[in-house]
C-alpha positions as CSV (number, residue, x, y, z in Angstrom):
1,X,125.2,66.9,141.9
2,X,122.4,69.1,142.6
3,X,119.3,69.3,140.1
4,X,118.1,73.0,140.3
5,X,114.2,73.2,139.3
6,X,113.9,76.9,139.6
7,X,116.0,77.1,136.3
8,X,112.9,75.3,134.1
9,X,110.3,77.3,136.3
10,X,111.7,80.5,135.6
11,X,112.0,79.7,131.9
12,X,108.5,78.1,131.8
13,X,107.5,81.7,133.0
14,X,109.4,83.6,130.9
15,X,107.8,81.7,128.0
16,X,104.0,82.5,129.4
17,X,104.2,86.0,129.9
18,X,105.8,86.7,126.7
19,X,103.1,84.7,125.3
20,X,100.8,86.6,127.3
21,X,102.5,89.6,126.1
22,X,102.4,89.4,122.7
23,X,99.1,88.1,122.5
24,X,97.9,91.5,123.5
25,X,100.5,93.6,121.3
26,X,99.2,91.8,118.8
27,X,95.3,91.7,119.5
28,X,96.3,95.8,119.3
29,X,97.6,95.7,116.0
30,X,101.0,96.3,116.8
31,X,102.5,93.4,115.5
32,X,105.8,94.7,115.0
33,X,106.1,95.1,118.6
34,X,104.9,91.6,119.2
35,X,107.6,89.8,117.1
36,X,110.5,92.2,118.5
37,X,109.4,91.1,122.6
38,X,109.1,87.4,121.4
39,X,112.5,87.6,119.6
40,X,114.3,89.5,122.8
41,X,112.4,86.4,125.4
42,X,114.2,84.0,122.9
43,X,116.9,85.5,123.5
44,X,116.7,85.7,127.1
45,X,116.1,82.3,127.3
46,X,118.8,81.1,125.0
47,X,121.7,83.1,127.0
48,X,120.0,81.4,130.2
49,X,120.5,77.7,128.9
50,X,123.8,78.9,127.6
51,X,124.7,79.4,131.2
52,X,123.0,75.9,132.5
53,X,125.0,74.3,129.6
54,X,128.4,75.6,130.6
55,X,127.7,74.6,134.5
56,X,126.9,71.1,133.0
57,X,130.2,71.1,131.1
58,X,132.0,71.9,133.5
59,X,130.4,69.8,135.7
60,X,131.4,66.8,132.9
61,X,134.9,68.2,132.7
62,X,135.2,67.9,137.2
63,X,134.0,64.0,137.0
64,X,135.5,62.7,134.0
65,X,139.0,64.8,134.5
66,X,139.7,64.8,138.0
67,X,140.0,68.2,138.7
């Protein structure tokens, strides 16, 4: 079982430049805009540890099942 790093790297950098991002949307007064990029990173993120989440299931299913 391999533990893949680049996963949390990639989200931990997703996370900063949305940050970064709406920092400055907002620092322009378009705070609309701001909450709308945060709300599609979250999203982002969330179908990405979806994915990790089913390869650890399955991963659970292979040991514990035999198959």
């Amino acid at each position: 079982m391999n533990m893949d790093v680049s996963a949390i790297f990639q989200i931990a950098g997703i996370g900063i430049i949305i940050a970064m991002i709406h920092t400055v949307l907002k620092q322009m007064g378009k705070e609309d805009m701001a909450h709308w990029v945060t709300l599609i990173g979250f999203v982002v993120v969330l179908f990405m540890v979806i994915r990790l989440l089913n390869e650890l299931f399955q991963e659970i299913k292979t040991i514990f099942l035999f198959q």
